[in-house]
N, CA, C and O atoms as CSV, one atom per row, in Angstrom:
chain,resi,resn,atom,element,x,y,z
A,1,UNK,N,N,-19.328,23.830,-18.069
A,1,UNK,CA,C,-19.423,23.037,-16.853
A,1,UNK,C,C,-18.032,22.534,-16.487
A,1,UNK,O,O,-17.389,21.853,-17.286
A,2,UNK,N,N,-17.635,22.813,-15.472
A,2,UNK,CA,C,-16.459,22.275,-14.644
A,2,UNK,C,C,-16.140,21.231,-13.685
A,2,UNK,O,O,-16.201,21.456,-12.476
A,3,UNK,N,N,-15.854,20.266,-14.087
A,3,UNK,CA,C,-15.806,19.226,-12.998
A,3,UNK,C,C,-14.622,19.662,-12.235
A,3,UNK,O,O,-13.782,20.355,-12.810
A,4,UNK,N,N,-14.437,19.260,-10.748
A,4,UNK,CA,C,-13.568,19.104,-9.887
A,4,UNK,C,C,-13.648,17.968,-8.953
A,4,UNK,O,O,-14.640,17.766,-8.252
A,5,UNK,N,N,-12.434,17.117,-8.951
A,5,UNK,CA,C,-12.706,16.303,-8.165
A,5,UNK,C,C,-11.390,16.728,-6.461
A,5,UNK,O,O,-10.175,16.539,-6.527
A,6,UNK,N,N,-11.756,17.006,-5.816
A,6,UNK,CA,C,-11.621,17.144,-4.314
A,6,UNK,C,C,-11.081,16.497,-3.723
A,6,UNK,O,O,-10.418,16.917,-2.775
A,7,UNK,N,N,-11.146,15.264,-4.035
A,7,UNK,CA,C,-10.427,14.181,-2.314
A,7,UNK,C,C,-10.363,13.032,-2.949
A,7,UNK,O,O,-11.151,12.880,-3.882
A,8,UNK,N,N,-9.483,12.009,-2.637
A,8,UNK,CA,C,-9.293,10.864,-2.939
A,8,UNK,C,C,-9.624,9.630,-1.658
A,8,UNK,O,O,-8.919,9.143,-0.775
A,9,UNK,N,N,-10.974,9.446,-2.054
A,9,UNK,CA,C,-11.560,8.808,-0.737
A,9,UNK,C,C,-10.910,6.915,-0.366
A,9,UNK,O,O,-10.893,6.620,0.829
A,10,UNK,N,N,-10.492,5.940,-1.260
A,10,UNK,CA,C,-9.691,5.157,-0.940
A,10,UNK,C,C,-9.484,4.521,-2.357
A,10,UNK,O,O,-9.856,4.729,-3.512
A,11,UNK,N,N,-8.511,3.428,-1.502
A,11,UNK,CA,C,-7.934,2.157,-3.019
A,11,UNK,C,C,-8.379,1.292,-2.698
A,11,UNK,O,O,-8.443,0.990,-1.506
A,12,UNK,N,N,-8.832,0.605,-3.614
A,12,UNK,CA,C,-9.366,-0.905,-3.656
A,12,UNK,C,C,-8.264,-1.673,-3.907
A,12,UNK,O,O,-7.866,-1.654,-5.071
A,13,UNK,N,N,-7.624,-2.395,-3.059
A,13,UNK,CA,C,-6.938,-3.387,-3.305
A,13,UNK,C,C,-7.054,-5.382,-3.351
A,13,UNK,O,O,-7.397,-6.105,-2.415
A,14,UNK,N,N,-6.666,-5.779,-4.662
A,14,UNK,CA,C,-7.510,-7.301,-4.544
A,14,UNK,C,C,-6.468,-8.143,-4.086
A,14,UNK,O,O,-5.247,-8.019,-4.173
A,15,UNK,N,N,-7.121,-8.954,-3.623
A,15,UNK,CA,C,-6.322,-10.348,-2.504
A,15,UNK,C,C,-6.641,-11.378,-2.490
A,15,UNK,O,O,-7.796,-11.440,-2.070
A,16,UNK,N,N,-6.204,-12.403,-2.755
A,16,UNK,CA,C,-6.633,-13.978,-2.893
A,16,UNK,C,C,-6.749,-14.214,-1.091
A,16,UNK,O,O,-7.764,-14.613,-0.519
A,17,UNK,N,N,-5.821,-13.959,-0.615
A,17,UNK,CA,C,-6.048,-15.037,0.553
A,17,UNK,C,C,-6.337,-13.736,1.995
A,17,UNK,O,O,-5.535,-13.102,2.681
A,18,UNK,N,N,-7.701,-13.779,1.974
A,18,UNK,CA,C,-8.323,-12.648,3.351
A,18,UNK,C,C,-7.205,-12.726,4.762
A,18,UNK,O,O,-6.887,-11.758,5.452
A,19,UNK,N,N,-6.897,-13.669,4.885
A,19,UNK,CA,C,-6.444,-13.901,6.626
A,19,UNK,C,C,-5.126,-13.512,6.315
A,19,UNK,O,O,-4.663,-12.806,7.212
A,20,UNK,N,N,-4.080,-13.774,5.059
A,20,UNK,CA,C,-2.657,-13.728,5.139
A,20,UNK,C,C,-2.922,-11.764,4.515
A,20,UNK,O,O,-2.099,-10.913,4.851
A,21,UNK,N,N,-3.841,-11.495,3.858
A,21,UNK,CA,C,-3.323,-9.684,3.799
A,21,UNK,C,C,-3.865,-9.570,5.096
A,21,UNK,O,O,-2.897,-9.957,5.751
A,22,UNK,N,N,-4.787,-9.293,5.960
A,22,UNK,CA,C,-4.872,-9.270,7.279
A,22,UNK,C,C,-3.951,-9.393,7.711
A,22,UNK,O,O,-3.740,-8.219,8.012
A,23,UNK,N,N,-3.020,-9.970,8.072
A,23,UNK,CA,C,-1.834,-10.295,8.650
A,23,UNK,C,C,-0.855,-9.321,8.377
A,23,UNK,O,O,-0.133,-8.724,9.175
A,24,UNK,N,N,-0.930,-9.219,6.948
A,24,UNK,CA,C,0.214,-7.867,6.881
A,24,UNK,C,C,-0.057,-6.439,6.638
A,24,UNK,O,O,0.825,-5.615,6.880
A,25,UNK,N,N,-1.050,-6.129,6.242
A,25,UNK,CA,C,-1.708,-4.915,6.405
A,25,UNK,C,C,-1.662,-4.543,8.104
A,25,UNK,O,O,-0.995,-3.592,8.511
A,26,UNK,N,N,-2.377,-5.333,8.929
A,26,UNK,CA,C,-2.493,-5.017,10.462
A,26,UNK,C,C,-1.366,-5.195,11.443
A,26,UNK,O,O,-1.075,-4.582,12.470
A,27,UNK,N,N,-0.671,-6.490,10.654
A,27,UNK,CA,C,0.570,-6.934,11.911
A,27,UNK,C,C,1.830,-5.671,11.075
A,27,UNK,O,O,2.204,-4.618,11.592
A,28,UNK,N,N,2.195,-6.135,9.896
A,28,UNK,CA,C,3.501,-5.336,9.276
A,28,UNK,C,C,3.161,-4.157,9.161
A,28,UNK,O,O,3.978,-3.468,9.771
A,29,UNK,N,N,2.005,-3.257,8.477
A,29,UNK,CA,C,2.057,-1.987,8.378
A,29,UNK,C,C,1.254,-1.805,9.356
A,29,UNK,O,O,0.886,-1.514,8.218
A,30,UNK,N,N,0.771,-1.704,9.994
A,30,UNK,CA,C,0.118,-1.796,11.320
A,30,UNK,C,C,-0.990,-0.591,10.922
A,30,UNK,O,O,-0.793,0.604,11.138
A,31,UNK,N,N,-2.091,-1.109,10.351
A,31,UNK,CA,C,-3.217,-0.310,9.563
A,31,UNK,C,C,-4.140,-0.464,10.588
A,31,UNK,O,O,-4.150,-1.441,11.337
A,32,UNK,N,N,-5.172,0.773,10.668
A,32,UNK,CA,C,-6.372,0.517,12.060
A,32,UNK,C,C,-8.120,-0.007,10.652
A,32,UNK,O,O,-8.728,0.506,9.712
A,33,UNK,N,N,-8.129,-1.229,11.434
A,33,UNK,CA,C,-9.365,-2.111,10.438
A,33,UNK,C,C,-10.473,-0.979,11.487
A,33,UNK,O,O,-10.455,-0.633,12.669
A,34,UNK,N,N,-11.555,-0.623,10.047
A,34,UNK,CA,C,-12.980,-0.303,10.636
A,34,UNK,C,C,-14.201,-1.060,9.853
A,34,UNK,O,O,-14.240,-1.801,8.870
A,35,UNK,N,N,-15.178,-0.526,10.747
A,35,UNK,CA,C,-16.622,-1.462,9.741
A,35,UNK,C,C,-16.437,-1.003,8.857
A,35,UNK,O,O,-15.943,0.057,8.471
A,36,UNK,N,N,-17.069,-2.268,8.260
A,36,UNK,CA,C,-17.614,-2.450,6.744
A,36,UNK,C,C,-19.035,-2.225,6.536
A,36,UNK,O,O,-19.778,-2.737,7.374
A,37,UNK,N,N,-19.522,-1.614,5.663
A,37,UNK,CA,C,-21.318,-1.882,5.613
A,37,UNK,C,C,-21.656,-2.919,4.617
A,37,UNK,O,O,-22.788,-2.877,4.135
A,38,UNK,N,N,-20.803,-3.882,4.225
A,38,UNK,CA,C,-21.289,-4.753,3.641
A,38,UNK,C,C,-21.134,-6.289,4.192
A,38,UNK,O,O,-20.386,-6.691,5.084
A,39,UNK,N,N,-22.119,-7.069,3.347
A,39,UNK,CA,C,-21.752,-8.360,4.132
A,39,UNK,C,C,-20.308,-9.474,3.032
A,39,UNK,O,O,-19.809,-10.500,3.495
A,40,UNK,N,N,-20.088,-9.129,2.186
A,40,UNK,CA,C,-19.085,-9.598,1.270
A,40,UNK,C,C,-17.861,-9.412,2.180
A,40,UNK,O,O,-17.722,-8.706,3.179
A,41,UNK,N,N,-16.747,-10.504,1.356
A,41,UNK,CA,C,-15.516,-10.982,2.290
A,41,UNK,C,C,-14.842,-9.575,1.888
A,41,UNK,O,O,-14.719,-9.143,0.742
A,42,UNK,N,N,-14.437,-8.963,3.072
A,42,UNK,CA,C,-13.255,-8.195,2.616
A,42,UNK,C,C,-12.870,-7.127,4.041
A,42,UNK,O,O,-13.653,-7.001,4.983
A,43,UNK,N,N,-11.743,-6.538,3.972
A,43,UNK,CA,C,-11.588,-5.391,5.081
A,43,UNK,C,C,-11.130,-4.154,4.827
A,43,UNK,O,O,-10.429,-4.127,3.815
A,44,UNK,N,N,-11.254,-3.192,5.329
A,44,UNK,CA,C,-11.558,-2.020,5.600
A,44,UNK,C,C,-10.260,-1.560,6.496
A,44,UNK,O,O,-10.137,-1.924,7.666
A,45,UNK,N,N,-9.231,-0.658,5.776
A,45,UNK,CA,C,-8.662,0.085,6.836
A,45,UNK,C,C,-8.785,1.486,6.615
A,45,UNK,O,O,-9.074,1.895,5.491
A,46,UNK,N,N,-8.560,2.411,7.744
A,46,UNK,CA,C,-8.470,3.784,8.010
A,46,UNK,C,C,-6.819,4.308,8.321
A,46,UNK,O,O,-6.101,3.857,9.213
A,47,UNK,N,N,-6.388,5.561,7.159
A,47,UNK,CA,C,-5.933,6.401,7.402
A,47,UNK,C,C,-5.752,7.838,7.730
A,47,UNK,O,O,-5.050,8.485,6.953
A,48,UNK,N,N,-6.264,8.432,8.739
A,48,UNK,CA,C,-6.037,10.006,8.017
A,48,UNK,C,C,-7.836,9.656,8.028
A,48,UNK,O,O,-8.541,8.925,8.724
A,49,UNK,N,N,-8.183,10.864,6.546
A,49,UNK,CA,C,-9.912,10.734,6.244
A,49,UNK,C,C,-9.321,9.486,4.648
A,49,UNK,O,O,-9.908,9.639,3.577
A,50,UNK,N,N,-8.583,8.773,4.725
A,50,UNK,CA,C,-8.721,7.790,3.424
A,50,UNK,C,C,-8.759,6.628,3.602
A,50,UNK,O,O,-8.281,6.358,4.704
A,51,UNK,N,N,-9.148,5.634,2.978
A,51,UNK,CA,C,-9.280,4.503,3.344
A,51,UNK,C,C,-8.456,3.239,2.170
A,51,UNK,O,O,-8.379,3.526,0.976
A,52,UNK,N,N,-7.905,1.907,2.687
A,52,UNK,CA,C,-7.917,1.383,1.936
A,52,UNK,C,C,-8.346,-0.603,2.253
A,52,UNK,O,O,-7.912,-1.463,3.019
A,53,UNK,N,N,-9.405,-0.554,1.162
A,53,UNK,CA,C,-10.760,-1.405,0.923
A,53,UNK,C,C,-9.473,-2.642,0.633
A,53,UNK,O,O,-8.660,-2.549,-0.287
A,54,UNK,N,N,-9.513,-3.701,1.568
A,54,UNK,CA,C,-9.198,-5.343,0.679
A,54,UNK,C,C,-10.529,-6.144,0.411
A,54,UNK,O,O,-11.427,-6.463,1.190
A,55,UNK,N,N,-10.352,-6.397,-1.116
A,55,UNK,CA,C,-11.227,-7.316,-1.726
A,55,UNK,C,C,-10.721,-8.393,-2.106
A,55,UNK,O,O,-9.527,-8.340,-2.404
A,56,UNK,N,N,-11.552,-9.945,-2.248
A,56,UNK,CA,C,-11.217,-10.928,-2.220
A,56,UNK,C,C,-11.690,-11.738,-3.608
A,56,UNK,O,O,-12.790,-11.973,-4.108
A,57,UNK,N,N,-10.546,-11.993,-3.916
A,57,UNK,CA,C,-10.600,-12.430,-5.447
A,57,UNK,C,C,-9.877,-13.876,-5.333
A,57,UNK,O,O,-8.649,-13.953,-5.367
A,58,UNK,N,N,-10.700,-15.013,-5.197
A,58,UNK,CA,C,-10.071,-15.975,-4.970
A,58,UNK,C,C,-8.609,-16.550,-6.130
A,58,UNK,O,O,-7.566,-17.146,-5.861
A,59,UNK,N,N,-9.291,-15.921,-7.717
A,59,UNK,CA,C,-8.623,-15.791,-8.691
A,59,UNK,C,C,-7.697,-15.457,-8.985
A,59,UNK,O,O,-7.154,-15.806,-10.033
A,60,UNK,N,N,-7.163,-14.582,-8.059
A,60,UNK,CA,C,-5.905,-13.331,-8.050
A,60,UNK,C,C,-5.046,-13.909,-8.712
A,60,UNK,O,O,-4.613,-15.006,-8.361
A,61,UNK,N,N,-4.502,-13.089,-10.135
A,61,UNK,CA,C,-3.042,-13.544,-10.139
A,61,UNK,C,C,-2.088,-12.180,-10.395
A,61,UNK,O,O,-1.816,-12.260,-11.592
A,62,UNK,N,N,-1.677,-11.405,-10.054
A,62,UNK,CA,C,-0.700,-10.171,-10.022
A,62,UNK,C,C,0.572,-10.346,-11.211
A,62,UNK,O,O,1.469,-11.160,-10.990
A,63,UNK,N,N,0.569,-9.874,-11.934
A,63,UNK,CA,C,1.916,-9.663,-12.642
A,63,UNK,C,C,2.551,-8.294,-12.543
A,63,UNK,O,O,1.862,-7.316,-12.253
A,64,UNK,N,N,4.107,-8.182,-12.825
A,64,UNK,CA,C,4.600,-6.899,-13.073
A,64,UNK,C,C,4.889,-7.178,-13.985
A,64,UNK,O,O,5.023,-8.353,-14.329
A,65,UNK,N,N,5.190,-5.683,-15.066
A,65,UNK,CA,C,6.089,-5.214,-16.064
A,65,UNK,C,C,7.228,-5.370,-15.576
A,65,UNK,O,O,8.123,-5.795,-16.306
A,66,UNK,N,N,7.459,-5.095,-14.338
A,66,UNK,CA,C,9.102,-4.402,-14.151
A,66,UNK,C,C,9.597,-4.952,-13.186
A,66,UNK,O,O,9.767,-4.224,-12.208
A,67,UNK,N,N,10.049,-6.520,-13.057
A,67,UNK,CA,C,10.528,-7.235,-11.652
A,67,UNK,C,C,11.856,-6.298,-10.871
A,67,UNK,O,O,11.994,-6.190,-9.652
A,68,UNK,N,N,12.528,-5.835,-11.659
A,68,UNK,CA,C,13.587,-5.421,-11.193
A,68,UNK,C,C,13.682,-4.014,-10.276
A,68,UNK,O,O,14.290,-3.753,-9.238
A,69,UNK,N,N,12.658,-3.109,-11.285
A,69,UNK,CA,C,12.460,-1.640,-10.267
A,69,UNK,C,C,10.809,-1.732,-9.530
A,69,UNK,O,O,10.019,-1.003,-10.130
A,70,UNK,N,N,10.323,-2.337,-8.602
A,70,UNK,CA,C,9.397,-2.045,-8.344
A,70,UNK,C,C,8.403,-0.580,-8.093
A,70,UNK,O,O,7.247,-0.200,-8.277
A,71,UNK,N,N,9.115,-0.305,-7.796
A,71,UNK,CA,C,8.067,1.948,-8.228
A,71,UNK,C,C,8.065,1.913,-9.733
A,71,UNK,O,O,8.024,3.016,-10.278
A,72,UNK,N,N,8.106,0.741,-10.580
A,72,UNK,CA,C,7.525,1.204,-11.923
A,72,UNK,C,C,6.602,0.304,-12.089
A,72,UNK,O,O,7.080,-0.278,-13.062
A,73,UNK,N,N,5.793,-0.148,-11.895
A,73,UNK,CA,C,4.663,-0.852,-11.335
A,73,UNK,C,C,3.729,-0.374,-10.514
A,73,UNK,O,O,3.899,0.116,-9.397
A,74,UNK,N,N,2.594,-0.554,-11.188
A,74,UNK,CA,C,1.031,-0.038,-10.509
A,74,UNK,C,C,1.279,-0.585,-8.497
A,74,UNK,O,O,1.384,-1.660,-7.908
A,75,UNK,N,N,1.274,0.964,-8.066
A,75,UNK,CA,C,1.646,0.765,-6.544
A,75,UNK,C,C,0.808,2.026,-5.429
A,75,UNK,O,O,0.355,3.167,-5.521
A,76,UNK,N,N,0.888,1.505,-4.928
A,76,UNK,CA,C,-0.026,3.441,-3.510
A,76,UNK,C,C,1.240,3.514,-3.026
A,76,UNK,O,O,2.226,2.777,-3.027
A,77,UNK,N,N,0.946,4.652,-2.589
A,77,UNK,CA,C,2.215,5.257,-1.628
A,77,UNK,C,C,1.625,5.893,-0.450
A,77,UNK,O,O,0.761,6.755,-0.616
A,78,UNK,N,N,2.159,5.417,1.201
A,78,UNK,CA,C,2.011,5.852,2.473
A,78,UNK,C,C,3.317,6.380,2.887
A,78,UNK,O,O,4.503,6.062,2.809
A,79,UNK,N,N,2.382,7.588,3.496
A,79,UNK,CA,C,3.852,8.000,4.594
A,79,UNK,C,C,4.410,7.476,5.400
A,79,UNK,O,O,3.828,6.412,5.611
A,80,UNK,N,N,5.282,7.587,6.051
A,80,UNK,CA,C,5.830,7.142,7.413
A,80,UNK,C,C,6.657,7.956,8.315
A,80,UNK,O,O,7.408,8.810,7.844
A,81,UNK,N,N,6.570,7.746,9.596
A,81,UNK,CA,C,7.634,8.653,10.484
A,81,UNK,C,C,8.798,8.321,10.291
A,81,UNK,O,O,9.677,9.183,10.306
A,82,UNK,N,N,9.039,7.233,10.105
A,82,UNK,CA,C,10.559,6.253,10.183
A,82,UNK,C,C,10.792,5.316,9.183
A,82,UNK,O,O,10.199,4.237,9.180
A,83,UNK,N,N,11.499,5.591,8.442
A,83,UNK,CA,C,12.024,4.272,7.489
A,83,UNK,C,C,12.646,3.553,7.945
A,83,UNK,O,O,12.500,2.357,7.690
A,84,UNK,N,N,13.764,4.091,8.964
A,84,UNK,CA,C,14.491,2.645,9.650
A,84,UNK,C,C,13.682,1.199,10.127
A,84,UNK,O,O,13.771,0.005,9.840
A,85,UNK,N,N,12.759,2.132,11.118
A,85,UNK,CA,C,12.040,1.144,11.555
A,85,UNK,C,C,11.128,0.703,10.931
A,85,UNK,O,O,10.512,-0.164,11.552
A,86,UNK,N,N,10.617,1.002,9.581
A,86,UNK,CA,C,9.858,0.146,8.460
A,86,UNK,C,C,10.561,-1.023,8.170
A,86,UNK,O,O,10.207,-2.198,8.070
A,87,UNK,N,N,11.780,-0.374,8.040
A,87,UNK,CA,C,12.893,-1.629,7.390
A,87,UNK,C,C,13.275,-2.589,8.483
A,87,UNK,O,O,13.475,-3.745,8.112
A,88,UNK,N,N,13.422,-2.299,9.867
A,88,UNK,CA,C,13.421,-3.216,10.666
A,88,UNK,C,C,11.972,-4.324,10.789
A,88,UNK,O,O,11.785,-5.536,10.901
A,89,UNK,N,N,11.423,-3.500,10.722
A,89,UNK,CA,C,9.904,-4.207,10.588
A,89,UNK,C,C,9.485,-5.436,9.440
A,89,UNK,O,O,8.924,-6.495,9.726
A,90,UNK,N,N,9.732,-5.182,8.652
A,90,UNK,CA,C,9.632,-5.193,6.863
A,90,UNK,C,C,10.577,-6.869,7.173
A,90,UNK,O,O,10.054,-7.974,7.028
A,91,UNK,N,N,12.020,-6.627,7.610
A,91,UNK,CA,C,12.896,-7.494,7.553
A,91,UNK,C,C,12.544,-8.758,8.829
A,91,UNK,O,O,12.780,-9.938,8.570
A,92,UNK,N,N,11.971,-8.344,10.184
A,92,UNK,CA,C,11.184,-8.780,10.792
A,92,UNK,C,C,10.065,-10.214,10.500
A,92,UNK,O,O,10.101,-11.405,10.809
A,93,UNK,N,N,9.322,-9.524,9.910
A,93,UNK,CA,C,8.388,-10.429,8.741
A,93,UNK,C,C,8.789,-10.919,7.785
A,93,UNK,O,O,7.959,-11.308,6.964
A,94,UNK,N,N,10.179,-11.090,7.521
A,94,UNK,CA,C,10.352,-11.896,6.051
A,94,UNK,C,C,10.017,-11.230,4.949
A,94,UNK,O,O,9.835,-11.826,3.888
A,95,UNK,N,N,9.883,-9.781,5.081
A,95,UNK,CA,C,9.115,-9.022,3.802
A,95,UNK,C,C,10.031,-8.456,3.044
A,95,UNK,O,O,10.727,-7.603,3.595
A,96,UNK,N,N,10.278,-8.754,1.643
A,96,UNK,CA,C,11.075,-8.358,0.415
A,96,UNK,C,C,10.926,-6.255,0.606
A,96,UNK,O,O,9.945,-5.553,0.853
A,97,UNK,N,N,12.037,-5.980,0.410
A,97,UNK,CA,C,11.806,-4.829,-0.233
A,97,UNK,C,C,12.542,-4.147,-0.890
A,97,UNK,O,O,13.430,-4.936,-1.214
A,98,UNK,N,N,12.819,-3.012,-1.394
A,98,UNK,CA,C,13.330,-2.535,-2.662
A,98,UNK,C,C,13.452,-1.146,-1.809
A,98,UNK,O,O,12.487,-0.740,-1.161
A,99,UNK,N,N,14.648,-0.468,-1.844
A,99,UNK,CA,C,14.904,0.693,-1.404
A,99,UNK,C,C,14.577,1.661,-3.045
A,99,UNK,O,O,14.859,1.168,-4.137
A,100,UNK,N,N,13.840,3.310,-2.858
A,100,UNK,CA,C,13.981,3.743,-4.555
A,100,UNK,C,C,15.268,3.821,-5.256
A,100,UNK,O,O,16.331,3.621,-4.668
A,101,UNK,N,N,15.201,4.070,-6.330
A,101,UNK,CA,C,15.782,3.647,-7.213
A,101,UNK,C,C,15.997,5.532,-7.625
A,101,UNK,O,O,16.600,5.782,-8.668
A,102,UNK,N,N,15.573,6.513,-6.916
A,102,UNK,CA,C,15.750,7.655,-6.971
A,102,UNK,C,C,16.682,7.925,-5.950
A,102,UNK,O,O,17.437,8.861,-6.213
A,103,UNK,N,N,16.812,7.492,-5.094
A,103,UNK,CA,C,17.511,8.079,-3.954
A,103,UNK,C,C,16.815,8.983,-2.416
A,103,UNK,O,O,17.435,9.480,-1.475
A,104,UNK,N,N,15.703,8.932,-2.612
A,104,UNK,CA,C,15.137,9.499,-1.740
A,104,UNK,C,C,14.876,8.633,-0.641
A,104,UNK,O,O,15.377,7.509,-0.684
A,105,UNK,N,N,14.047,9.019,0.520
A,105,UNK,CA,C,14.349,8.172,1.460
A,105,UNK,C,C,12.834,7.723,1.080
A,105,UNK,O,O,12.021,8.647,1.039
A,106,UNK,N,N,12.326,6.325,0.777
A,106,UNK,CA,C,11.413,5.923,0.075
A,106,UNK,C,C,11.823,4.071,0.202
A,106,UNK,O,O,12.880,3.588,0.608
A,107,UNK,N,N,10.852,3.492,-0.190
A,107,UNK,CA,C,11.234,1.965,-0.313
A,107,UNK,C,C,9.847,1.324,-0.767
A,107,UNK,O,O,8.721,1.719,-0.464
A,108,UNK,N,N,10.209,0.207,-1.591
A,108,UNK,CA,C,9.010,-0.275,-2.396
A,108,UNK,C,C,8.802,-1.794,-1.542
A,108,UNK,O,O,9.803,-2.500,-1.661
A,109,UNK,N,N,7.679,-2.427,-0.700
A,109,UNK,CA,C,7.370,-3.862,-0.426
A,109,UNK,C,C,5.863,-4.157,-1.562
A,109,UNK,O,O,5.188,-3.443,-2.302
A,110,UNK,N,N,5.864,-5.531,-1.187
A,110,UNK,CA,C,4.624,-6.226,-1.605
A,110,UNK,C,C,3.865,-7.084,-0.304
A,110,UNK,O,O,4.396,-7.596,0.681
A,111,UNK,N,N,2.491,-7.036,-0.681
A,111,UNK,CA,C,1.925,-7.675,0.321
A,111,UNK,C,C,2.085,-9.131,-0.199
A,111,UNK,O,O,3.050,-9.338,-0.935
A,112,UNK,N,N,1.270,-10.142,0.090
A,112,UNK,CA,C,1.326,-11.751,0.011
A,112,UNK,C,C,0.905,-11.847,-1.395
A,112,UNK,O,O,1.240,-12.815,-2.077
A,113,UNK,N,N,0.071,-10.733,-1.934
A,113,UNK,CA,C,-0.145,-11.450,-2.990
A,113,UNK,C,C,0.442,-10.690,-4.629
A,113,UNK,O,O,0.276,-10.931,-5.825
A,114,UNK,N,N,1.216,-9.642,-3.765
A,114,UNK,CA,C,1.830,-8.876,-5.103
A,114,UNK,C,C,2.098,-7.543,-5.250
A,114,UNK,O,O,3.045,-7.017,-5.835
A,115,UNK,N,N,0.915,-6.898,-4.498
A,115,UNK,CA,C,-0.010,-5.877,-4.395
A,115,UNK,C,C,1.918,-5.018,-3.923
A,115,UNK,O,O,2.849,-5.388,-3.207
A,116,UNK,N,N,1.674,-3.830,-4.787
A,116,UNK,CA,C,2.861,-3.145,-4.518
A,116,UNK,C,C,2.544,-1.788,-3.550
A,116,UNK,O,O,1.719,-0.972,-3.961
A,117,UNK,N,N,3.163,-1.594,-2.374
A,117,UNK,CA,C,3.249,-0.594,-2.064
A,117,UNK,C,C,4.496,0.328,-1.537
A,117,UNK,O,O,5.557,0.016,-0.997
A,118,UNK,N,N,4.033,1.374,-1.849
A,118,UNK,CA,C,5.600,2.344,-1.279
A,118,UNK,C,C,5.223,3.018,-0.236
A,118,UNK,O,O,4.081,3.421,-0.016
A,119,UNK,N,N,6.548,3.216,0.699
A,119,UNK,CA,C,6.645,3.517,2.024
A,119,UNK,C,C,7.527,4.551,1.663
A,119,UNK,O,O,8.546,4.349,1.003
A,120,UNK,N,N,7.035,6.054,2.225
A,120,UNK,CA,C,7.882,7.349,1.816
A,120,UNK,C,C,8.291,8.172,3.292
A,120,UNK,O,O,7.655,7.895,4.308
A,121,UNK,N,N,9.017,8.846,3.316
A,121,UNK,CA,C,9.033,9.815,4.465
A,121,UNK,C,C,9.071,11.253,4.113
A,121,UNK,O,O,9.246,12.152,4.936
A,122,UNK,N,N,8.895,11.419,2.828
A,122,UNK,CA,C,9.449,13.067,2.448
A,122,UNK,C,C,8.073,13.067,1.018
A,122,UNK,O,O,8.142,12.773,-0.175
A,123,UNK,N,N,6.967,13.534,1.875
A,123,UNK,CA,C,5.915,13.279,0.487
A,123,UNK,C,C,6.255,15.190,-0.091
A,123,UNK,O,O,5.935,15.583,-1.213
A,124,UNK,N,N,6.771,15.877,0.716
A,124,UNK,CA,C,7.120,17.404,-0.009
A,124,UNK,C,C,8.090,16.785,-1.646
A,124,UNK,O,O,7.987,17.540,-2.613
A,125,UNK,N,N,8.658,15.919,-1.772
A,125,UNK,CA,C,9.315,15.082,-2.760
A,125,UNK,C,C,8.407,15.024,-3.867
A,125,UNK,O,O,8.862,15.360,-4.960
A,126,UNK,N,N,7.133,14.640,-3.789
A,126,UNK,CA,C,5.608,13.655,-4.509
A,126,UNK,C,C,5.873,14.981,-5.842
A,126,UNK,O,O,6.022,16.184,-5.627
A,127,UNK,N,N,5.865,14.386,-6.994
A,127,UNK,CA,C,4.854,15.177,-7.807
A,127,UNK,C,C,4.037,15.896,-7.604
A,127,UNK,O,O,3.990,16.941,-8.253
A,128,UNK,N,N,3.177,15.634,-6.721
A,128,UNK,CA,C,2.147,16.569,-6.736
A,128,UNK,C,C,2.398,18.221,-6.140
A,128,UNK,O,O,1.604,19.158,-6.062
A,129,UNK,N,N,3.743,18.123,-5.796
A,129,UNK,CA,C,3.484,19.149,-5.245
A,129,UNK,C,C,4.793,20.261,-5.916
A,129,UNK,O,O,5.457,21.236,-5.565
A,130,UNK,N,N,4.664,19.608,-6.758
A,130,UNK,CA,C,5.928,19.976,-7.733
A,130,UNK,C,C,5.248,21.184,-8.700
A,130,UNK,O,O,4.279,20.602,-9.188
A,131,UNK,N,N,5.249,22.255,-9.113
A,131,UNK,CA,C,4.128,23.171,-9.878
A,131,UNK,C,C,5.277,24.134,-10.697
A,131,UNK,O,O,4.905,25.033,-11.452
């Protein structure tokens, strides 16, 4: 018997405070929110066919291993058309970020509550496609 798994349908990402990741998920990365079928606190964005789920953990507390290189730390990675204008954006909002530490055209932010993500423009770069 062979398993295969096919598609990577979304990330669950956890968040103490609902209204401030709202804010930067929709205002800074400018993510499109869809329904939810549930009635629990949380939101829903759409990329592409993937999604990524914010859940609300009033508890949240985020640590890293690695303050200094953030891409070595549990993180997702989105594409983008433009890094400039991420980084104009990014800097806009007061938002920390970390250019890679590889050299590629890539850059690591955090949302409000920790939550690491990377912003890429060259996913032909990704591992995955490395064989």
């Amino acid at each position: 018997m062979t398993m295969q798994i096919v598609k990577c349908l979304h990330t669950a990402i956890l968040v103490s405070d609902l209204e401030k990741a709202e804010q930067f998920y929709s205002q800074v990365l400018g993510l499109t929110k869809v329904d939810r079928p549930f009635s629990y606190s949380g939101i829903w964005y759409q990329i592409g066919d993937y999604q990524i789920h914010l859940i609300v953990d009033s508890n949240l507390k985020i640590t890293h291993q690695n303050e200094e290189k953030w891409g070595r730390n549990p993180h997702f990675a989105l594409t983008v058309t433009d890094l400039e204008a991420v980084k104009e954006k990014l800097h806009h909002y007061q938002c920390p970020y970390q250019m890679s530490a590889s050299g590629r055209p890539a850059l690591f932010t955090q949302d409000p509550d920790g939550n690491i993500i990377e912003l890429t423009m060259n996913p032909e770069h990704s591992t995955l496609n490395n064989k």
